[in-house]
C-alpha positions as CSV (number, residue, x, y, z in Angstrom):
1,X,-21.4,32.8,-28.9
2,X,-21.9,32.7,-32.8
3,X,-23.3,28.9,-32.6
4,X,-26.1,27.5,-34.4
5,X,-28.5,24.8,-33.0
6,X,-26.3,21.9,-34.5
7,X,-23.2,23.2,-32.7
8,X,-25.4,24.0,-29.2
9,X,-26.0,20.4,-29.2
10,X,-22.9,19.1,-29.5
11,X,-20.8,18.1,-26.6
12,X,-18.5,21.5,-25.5
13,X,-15.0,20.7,-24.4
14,X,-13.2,23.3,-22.4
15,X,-9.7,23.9,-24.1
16,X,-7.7,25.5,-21.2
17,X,-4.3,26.8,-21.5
18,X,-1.8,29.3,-20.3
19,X,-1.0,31.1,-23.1
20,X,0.3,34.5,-23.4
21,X,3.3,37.1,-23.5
22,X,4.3,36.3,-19.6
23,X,7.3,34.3,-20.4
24,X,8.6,32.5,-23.1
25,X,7.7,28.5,-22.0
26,X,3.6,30.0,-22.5
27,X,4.5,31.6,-26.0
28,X,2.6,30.0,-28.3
29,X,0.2,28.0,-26.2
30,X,-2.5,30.1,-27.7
31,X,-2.0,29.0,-31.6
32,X,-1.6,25.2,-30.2
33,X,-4.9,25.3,-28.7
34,X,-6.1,26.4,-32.1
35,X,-5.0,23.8,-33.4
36,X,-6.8,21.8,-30.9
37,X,-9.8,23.3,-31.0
38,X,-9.8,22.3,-34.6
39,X,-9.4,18.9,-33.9
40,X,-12.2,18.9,-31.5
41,X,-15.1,20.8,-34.2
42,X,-13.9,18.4,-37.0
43,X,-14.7,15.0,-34.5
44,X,-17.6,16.4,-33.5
45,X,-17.6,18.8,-30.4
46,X,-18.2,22.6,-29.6
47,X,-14.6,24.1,-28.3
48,X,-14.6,26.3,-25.7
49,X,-10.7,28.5,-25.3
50,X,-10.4,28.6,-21.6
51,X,-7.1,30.7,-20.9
52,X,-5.4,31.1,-17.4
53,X,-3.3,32.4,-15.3
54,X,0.4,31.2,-15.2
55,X,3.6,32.5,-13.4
56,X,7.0,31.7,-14.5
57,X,9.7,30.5,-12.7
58,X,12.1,31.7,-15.1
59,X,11.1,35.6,-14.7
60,X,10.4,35.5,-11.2
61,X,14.0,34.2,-10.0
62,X,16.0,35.6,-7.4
63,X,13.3,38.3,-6.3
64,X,10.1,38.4,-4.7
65,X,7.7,37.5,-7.3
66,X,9.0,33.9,-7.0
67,X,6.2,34.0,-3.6
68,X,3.6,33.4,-6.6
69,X,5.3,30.9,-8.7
70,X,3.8,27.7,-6.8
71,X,0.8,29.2,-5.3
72,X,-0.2,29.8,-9.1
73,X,-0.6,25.9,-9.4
74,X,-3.4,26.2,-6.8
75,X,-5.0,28.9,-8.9
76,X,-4.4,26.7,-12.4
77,X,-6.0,24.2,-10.7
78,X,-8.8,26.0,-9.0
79,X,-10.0,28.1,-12.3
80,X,-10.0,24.9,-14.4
81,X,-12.4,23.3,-11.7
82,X,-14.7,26.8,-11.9
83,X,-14.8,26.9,-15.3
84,X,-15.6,23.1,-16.0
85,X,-18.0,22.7,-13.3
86,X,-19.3,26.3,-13.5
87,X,-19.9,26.2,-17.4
88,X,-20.5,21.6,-17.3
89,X,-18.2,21.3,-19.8
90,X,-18.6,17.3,-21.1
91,X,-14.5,17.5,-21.7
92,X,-11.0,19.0,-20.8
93,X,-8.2,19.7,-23.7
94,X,-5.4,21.4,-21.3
95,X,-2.2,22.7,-22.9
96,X,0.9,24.2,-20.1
97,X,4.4,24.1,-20.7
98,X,5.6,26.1,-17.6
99,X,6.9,24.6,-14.0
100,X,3.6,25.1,-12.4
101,X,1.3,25.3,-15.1
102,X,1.6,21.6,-16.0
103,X,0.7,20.3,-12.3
104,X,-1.9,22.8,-12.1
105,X,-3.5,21.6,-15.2
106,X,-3.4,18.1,-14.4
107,X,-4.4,18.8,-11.0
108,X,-7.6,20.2,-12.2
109,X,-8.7,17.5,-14.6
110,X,-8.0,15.0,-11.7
111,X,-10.4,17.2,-9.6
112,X,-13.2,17.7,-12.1
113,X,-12.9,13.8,-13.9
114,X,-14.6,14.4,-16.9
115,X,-12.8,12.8,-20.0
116,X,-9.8,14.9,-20.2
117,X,-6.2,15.3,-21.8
118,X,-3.1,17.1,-21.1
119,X,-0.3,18.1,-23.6
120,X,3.3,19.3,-22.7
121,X,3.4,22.8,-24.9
122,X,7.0,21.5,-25.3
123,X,10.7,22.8,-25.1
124,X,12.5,25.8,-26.3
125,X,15.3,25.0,-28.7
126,X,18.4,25.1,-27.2
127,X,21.0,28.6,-28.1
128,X,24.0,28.1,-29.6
129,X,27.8,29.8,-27.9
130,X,28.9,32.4,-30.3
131,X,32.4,32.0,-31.8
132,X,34.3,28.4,-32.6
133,X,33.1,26.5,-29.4
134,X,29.4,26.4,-30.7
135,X,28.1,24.1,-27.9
136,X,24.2,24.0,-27.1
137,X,23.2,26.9,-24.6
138,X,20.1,27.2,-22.2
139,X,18.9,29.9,-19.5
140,X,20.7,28.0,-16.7
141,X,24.2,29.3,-18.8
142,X,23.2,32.9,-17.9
143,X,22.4,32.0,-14.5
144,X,25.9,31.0,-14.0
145,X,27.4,33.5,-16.4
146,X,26.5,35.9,-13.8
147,X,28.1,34.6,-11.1
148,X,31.1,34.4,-13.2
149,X,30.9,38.0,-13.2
150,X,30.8,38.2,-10.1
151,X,33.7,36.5,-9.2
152,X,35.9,38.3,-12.1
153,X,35.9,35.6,-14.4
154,X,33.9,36.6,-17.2
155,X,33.0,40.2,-18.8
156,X,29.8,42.5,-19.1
157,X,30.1,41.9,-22.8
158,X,30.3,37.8,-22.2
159,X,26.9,38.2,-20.3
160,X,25.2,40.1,-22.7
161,X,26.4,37.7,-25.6
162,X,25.4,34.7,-23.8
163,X,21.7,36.3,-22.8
164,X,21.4,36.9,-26.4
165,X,22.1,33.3,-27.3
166,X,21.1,31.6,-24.6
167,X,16.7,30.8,-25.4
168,X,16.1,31.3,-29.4
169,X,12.8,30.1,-29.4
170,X,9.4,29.9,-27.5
171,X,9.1,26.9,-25.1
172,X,9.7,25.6,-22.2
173,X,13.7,25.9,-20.5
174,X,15.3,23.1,-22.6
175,X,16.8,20.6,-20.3
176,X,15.2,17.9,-17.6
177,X,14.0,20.7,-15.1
178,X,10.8,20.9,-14.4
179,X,8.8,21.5,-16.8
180,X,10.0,18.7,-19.3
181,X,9.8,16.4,-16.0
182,X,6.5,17.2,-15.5
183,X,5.9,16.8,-19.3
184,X,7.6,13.8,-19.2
185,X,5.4,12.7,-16.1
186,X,2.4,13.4,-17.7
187,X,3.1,10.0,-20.7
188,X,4.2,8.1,-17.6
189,X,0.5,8.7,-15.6
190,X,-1.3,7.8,-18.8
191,X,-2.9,12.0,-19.2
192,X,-0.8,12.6,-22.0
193,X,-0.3,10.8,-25.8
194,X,2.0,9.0,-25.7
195,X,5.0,10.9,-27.8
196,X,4.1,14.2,-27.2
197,X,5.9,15.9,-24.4
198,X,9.7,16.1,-26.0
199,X,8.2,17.6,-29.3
200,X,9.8,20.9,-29.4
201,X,7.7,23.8,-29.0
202,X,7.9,25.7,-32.7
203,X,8.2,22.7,-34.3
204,X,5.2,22.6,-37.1
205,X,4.5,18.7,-36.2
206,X,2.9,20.3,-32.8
207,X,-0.3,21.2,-35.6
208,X,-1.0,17.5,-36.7
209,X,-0.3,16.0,-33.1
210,X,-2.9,18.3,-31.3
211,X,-5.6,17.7,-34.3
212,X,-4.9,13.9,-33.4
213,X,-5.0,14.0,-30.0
214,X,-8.5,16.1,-29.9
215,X,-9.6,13.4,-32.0
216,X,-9.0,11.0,-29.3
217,X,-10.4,13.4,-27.0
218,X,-13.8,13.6,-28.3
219,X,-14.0,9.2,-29.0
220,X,-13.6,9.7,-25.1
221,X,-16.6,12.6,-24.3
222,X,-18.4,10.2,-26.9
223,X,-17.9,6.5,-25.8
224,X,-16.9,4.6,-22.8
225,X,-13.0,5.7,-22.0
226,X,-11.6,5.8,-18.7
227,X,-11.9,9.0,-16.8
228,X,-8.9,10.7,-15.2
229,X,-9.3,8.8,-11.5
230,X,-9.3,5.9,-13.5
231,X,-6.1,6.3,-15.4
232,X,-4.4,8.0,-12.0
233,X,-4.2,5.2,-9.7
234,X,-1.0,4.4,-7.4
235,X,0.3,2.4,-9.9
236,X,0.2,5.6,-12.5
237,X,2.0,7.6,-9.3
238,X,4.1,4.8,-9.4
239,X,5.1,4.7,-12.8
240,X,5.2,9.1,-12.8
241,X,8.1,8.6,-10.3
242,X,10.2,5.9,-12.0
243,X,10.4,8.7,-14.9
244,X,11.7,11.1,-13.0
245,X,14.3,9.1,-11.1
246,X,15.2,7.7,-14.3
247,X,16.0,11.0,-16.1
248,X,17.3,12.8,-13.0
249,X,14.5,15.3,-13.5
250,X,13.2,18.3,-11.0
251,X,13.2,17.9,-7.1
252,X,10.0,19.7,-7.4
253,X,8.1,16.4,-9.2
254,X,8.0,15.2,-5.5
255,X,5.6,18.5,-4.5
256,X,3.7,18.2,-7.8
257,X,3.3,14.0,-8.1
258,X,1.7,13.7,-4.4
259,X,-0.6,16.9,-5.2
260,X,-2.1,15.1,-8.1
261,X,-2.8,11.8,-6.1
262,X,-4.3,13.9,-3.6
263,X,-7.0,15.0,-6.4
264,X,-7.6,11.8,-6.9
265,X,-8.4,10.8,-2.9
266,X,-4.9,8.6,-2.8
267,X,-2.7,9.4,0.2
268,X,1.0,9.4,-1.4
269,X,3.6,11.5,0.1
270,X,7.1,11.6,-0.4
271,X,8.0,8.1,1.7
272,X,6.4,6.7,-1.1
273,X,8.1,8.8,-3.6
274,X,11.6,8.3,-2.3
275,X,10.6,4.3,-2.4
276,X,10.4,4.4,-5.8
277,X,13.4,7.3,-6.5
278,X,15.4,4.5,-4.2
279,X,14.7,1.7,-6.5
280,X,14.8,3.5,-10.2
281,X,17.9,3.2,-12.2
282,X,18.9,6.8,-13.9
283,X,19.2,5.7,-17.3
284,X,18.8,9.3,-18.8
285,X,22.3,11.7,-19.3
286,X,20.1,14.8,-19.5
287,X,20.8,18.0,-18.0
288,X,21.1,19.9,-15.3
289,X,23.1,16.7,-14.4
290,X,23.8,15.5,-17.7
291,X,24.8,16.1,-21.3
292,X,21.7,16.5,-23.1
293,X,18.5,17.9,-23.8
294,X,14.5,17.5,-24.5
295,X,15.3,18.1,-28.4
296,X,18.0,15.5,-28.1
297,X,15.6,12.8,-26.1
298,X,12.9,14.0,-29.6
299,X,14.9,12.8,-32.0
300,X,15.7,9.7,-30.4
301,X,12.0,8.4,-30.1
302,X,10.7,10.9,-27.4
303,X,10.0,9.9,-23.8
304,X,8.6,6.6,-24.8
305,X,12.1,5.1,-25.3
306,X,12.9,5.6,-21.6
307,X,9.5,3.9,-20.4
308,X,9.7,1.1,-22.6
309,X,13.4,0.5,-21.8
310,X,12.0,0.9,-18.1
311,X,9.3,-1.7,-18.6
312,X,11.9,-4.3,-20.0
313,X,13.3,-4.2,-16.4
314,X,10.1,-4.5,-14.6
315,X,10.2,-1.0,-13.2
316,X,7.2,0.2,-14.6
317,X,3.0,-0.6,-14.1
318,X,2.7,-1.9,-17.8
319,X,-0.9,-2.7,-17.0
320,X,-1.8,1.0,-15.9
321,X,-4.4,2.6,-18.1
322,X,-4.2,5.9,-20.5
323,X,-6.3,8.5,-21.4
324,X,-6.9,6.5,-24.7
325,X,-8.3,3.0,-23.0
326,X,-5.3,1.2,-23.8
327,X,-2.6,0.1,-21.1
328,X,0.8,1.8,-20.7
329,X,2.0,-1.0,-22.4
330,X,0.3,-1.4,-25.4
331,X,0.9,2.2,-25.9
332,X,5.4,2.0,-25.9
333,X,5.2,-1.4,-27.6
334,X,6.5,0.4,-30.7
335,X,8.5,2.7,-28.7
336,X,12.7,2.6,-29.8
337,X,15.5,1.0,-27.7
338,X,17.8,3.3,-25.8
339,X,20.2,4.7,-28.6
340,X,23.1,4.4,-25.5
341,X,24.1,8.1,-25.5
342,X,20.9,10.3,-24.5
343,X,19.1,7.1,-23.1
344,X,21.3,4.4,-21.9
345,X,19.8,0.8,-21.7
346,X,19.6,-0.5,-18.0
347,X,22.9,-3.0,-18.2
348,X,24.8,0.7,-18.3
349,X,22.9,2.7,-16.3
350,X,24.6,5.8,-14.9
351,X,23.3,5.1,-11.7
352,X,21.9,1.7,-10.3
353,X,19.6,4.3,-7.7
354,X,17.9,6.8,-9.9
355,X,18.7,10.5,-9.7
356,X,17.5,12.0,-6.9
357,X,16.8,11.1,-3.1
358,X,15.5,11.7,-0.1
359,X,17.7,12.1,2.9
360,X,16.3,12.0,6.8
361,X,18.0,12.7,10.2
362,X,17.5,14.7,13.2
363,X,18.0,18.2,11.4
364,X,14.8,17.0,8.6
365,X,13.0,14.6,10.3
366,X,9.8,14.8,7.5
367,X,12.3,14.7,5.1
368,X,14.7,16.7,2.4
369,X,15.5,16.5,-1.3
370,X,18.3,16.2,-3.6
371,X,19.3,15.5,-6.7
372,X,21.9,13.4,-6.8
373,X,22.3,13.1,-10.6
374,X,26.1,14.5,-12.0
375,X,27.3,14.7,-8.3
376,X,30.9,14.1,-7.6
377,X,30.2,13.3,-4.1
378,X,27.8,12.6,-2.1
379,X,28.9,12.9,1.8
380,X,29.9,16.4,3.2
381,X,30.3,17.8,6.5
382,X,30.9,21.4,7.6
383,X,30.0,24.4,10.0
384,X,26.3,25.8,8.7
385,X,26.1,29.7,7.5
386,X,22.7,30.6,8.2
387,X,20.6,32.9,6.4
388,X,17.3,34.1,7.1
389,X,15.5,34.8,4.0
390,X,16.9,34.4,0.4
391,X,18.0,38.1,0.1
392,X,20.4,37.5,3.0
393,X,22.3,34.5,1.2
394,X,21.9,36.2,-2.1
395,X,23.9,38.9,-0.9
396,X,26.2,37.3,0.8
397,X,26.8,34.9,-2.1
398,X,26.8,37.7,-4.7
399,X,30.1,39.3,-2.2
400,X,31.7,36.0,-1.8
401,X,30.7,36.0,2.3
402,X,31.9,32.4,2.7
403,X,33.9,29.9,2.9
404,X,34.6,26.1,0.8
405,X,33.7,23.6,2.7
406,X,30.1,25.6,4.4
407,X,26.5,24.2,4.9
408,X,24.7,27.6,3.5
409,X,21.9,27.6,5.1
410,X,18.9,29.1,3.8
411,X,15.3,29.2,6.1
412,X,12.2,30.7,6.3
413,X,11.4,30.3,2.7
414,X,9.2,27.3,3.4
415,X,5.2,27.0,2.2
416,X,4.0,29.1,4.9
417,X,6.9,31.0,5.7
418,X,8.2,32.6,2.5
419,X,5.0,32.1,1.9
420,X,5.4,30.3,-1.4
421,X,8.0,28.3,-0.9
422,X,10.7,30.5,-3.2
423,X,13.2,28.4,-5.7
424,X,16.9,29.2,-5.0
425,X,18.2,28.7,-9.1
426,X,20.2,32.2,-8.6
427,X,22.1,31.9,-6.3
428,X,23.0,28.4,-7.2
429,X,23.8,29.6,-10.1
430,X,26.0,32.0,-8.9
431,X,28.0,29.6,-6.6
432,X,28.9,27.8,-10.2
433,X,30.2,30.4,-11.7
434,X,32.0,31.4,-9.0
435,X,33.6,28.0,-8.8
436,X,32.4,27.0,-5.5
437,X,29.3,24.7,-6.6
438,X,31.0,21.7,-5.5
439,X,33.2,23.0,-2.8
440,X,29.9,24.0,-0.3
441,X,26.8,22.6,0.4
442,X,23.6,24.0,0.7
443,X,20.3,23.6,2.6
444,X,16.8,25.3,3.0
445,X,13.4,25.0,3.2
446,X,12.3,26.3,0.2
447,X,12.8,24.9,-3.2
448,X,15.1,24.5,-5.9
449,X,14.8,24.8,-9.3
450,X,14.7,21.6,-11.6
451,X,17.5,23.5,-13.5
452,X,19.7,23.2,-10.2
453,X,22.8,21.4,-9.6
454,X,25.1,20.7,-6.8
455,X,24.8,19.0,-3.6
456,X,22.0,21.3,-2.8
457,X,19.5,19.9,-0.6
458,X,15.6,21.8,-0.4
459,X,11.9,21.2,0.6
460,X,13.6,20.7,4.5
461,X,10.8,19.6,6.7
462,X,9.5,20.2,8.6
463,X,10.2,23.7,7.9
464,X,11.3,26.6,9.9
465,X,7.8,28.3,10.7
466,X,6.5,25.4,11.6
467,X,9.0,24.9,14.4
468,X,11.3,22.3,12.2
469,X,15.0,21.7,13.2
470,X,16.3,23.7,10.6
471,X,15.3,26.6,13.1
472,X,17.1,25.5,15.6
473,X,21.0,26.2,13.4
474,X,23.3,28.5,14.9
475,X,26.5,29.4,12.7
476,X,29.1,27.0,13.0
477,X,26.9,23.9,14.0
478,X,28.4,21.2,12.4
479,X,26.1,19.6,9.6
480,X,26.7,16.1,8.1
481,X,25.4,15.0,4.9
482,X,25.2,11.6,3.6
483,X,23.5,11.0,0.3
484,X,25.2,7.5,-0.3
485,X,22.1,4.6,-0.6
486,X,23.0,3.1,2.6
487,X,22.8,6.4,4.2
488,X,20.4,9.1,3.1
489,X,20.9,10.9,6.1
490,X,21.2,15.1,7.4
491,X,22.3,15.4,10.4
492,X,23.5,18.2,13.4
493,X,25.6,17.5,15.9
494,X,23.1,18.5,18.4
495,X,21.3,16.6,21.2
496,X,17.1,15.9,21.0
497,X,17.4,18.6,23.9
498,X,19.8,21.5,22.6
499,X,17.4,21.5,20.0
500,X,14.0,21.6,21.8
501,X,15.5,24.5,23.8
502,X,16.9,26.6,20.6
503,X,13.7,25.9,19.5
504,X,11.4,27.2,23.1
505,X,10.3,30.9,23.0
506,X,11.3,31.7,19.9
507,X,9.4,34.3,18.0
508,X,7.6,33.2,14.3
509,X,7.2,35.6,12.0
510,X,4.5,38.0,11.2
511,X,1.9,36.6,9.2
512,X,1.3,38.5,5.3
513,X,-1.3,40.6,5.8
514,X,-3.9,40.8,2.7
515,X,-4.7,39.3,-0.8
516,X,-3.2,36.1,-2.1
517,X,0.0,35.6,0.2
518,X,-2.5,35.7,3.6
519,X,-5.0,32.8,2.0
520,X,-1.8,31.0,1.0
521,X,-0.2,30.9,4.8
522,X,-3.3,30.5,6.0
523,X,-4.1,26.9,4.3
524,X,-0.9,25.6,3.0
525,X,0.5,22.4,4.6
């Protein structure tokens, strides 16, 4: 290993991140945790690089790949747990910046608790539109310059320019989807510095801010800090949700939030996650829903100006511990005050609810999700087009097969039915630039990216291979939505009865047979 006896008896941290040439959010992971490692020799400890395995959302859209995306958070989490208990590493330094690769991470220091920190490897810069207009481009402008294609409003040429604009840097996708949630989510649980997760990706303060934080790390392996079941209590759950609501972040922050509680032995499942979504004013204007992005939130003060501004109303744990020892409090006392464009304060909140919610009724009895954030309505009823598997709506989206004023409905793309639980970002892309993103609704039980928009509801439950209603639709049943506060509700005009017999003697599908997929179907819940 090329270590002398001083450096065999120092305490060895692992430094674990998902670095590599698979996408552009893990870019330059690798030269961050060099950074860190640094930081953790010069206070004292014996660095270990600890590189995993990470799927991207981003490149696996639309086909099958997107089967791995979430089943590699189980993985992340998994081969941080081998390697720290395997190899006893004394701490964890873990650096993600992709949709699953952040949760994983954090799910593995939960599971291990040995003094541990997690950094958001931050966002991509944001493109810019070629020509006069000039305005701020991300991925999700492709996505939907596609289905502009598609319906004859845009050219070949007009794709390819916009793909070439659209991501001009490493990092993370640049507005509130999931990744920057989860970043964002990771200040709020008290894993993270405080500060760090807006920081974009290539720029050079990243270098100083992950020498510092090592720093921090190692007074932690060698003093009395708290350890990560410390720091992630319900109150830190609490306080992760209120972030989210706040900035209309990703849907999927209600998969990832109750999987780190779990690794921490708390029962919180999404009732208690839509309590707090219910209760959270959405102060953020950040996109997919929104005007803005993470650079934008950066140069106002970071992510700290949101929780602070959310601690003035009492909606935050201020007393809720950090990585560092110090409360949630203490840490945002010197945090800015909304600047009333990216972050509004709370007296002109965008929405008195938060930005996303969780609707019930007899067609998702465990629950569904949606992101109510930018939504010119909330209530819709019309006749349901059902699909079977993504490919089925993709193709009849991509050839226009339906009508304003549907229910598409997508199933069999659940946990254990996909398996993987597949995001649908293409082809609700494609329904925006077709022009039909707010003339249908959709609904499935699978996932949706935290890019999406649209009154597109996901994570139906219980889902279709495990008997749910949503196996029950027939084309043209009649499906009423109501997202209003007072409502939350998704519901079929079908008796208790027409839909246990839909439901008797019908055949579930085959199970995968072999590698990853089989474990997956066989232990997901």
């Amino acid at each position: 290993l090329g270590q002398d006896e001083d450096e065999l008896t120092r305490p060895h941290v692992g430094v674990f991140h998902t670095g590599g040439e698979m996408s552009p959010c893990n870019m330059n992971l690798r030269d961050q945790a060099q950074h860190a490692k640094t930081g953790i020799y010069a206070a004292g400890g014996m660095p270990h690089e600890c590189p995993v395995v990470s799927v991207s959302d981003g490149l696996t859209m639309a086909h099958s790949g997107m089967r791995f995306s979430l089943i590699s958070r189980e993985l992340i989490a998994d081969s941080v747990e081998a390697s720290t208990r395997g190899h006893q590493w004394d701490g964890i330094f873990a650096i993600g910046a992709c949709d699953k690769n952040l949760p994983g991470l954090m799910m593995g220091m939960v599971r291990c608790n040995v003094p541990s920190v997690f950094v958001h490897g931050g966002s991509a810069l944001p493109g810019q539109m070629p020509g006069v207009d000039g305005r701020d481009l991300n991925v999700v402008d492709t996505y939907e310059t596609i289905g502009k294609v598609l319906a004859g409003d845009a050219t070949q040429d007009e794709l390819k320019a916009m793909s070439q604009a659209c991501l001009p840097t490493a990092g993370a996708c640049a507005g509130q989807f999931t990744a920057n949630t989860m970043g964002m989510v990771s200040e709020a649980i008290g894993l993270a510095p405080i500060g760090s997760s807006m920081v974009p990706a290539v720029f050079s303060e990243r270098a100083p801010l992950m020498r510092r934080t090592a720093r921090t790390l190692m007074a932690a392996v060698m003093g009395e800090a708290p350890l990560p079941r410390d720091i992630v209590t319900r109150k830190a759950l609490e306080n992760a949700c209120a972030i989210v609501s706040a900035t209309g972040g990703s849907t999927n922050a209600a998969l990832h939030i109750p999987a780190i509680a779990h690794e921490a032995g708390i029962a919180f499942h999404l009732d208690d996650v839509a309590e707090v979504f219910a209760r959270t004013p959405l102060i953020g204007d950040l996109r997919p829903g929104g005007k803005y992005l993470a650079r934008d939130v950066h140069y106002i003060g970071g992510a700290q100006v949101i929780l602070r501004e959310l601690l003035r109303g009492g909606f935050l744990h201020g007393d809720a511990l950090t990585f560092t020892g110090r409360t949630l409090a203490q840490e945002i006392e010197s945090a800015n005050a909304p600047d009333g464009r990216v972050v509004r304060t709370l007296e002109d909140a965008l929405s008195r609810d938060g930005g996303l919610a969780v609707l019930k009724g007899n067609l998702c009895p465990d629950g569904a999700l949606l992101k109510t954030a930018g939504l010119k309505t909330l209530v819709h009823s019309g006749p349901a087009r059902v699909f079977e598997n993504e490919e089925e709506a993709q193709a009849a989206v991509q050839q226009m097969r339906y009508a304003a004023g549907d229910v598409i409905v997508i199933r069999n793309e659940g946990p254990r039915g996909s398996p993987g639980m597949r995001e649908m970002l293409g082809i609700t892309a494609l329904l925006y630039g077709q022009g039909m993103g707010d003339k249908v609704a959709l609904l499935t039980d699978g996932r949706f990216s935290g890019a999406t928009r649209g009154l597109c509801i996901g994570y139906a439950g219980p889902e279709a291979a495990d008997g749910g209603p949503i196996a029950a639709l027939r084309d043209g049943d009649m499906v009423r939505i109501d997202a209003r506060p007072d409502a939350r509700s998704i519901t079929v005009d079908l008796t208790p009865a027409e839909i246990r017999a839909r439901l008797e003697g019908m055949q579930k599908a085959a199970a995968p047979r072999g590698g990853l997929l089989e474990k997956y179907a066989a232990t997901v819940r």
